[in-house]
C-alpha positions as CSV (number, residue, x, y, z in Angstrom):
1,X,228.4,69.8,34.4
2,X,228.4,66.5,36.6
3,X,226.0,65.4,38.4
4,X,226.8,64.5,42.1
5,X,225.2,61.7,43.1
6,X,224.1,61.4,46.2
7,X,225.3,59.0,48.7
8,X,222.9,57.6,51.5
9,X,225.2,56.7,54.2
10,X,223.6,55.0,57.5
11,X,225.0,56.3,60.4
12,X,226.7,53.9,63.6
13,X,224.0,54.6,65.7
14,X,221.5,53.0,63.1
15,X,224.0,49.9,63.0
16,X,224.6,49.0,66.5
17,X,220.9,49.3,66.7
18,X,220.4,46.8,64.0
19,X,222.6,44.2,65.5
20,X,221.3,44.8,68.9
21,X,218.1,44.1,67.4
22,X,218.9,41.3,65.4
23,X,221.0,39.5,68.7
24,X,217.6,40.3,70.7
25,X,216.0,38.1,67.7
26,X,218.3,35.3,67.8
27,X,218.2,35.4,71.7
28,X,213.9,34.9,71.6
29,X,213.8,32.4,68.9
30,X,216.5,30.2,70.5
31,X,215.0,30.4,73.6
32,X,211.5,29.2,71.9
33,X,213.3,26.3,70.6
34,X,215.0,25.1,73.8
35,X,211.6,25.3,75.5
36,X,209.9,23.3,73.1
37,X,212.8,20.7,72.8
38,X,213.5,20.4,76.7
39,X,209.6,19.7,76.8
40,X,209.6,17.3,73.7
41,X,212.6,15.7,75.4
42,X,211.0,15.1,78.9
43,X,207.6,13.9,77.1
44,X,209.2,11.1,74.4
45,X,212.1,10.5,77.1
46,X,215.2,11.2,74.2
47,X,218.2,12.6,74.9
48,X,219.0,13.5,71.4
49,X,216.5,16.1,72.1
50,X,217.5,17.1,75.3
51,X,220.9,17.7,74.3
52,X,219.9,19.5,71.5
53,X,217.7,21.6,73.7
54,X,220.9,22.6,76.0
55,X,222.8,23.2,72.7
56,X,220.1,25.4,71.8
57,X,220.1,26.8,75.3
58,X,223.7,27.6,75.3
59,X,222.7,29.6,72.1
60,X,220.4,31.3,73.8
61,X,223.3,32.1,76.7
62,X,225.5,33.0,73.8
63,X,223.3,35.5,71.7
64,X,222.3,37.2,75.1
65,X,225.5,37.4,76.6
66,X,226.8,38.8,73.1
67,X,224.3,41.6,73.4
68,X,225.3,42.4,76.7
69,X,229.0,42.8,75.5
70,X,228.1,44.2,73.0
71,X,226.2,46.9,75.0
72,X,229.0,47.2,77.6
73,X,231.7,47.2,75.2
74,X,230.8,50.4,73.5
75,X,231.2,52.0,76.8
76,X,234.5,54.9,76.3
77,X,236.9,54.8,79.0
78,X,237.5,56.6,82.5
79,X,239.9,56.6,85.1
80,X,239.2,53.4,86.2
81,X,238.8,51.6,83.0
82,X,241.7,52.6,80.9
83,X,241.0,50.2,77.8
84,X,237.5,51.1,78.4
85,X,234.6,48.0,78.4
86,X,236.5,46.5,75.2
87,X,237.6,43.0,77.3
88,X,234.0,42.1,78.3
89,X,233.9,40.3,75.0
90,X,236.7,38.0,76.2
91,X,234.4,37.5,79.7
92,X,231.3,36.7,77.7
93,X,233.8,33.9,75.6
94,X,234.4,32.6,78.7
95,X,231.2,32.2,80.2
96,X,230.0,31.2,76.9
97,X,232.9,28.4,77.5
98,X,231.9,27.4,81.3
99,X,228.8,27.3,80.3
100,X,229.5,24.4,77.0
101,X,231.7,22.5,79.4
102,X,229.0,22.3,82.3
103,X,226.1,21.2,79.2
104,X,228.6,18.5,78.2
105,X,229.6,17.4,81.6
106,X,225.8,16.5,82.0
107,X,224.8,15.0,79.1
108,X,227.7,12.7,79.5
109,X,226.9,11.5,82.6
110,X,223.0,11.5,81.4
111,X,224.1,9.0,78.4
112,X,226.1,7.0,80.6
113,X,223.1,6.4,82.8
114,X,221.0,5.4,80.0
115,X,223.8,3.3,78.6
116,X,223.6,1.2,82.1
117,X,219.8,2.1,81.7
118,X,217.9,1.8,78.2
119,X,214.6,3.4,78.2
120,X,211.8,3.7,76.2
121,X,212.0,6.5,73.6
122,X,208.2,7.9,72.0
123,X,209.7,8.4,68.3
124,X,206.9,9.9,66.9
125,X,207.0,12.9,69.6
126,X,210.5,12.8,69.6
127,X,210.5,12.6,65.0
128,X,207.7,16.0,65.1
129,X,209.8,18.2,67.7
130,X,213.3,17.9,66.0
131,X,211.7,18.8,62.6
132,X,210.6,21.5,64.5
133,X,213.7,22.4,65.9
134,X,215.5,21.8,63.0
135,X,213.4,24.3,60.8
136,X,213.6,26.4,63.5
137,X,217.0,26.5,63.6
138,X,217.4,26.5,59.6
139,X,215.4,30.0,60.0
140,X,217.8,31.6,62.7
């Protein structure tokens, strides 16, 4: 006789709840990195941190605003909604678009200032916060 082997098999709920989690991560931990680069930024005066902060921050928007799809979307349809919640990813691509365009809008206009501008840039704060944002970000 054969054995059967037996098959562990993880059910959807278990999944979604896993990748809900794991978006809920990503969302924290890029948030902690934009705060401590927007304040590393403003203390050694770079903008190479600063943007890297709002890049970081439009993570953060990204990673949340894909949970909240993500949330939304699994919603079946009704009468109103007869593809159900399945097009609020497209609406959180957008945002997460308006949202890239505004950040680089900005920091244009912030680098052009400081073209016409130069100011004084503290290295050594500026050297010990994007190692730490770049670990950071090596980890996520």
């Amino acid at each position: 006789m054969s054995e059967k082997k037996r098959v562990r098999r993880r059910n959807s709920h278990q999944h979604h709840a896993v990748n809900e989690n794991n978006l809920l991560a990503a969302t924290f931990l890029n948030l902690v990195i934009t705060v401590v680069e927007i304040a590393g930024g403003l203390l050694s005066g770079s903008l190479a941190l600063l943007s890297d902060a709002l890049h970081n921050l439009s993570d953060t928007f990204a990673t949340f605003i894909a949970y909240l799809a993500t949330i939304i979307g699994r919603r079946e349809a009704n009468h109103k909604k007869t593809f159900g919640y399945k097009r609020m990813e497209i609406l959180a691509a957008l945002t997460n678009a308006v949202i890239l365009i505004v950040i680089s809008v900005f920091l244009m206009k912030e680098a052009w200032h400081r073209w016409q501008n130069p100011a004084p840039i503290n290295s050594m704060i500026m050297l010990v916060v994007g190692m730490i944002g770049l670990l950071a970000n090596l980890y996520a």
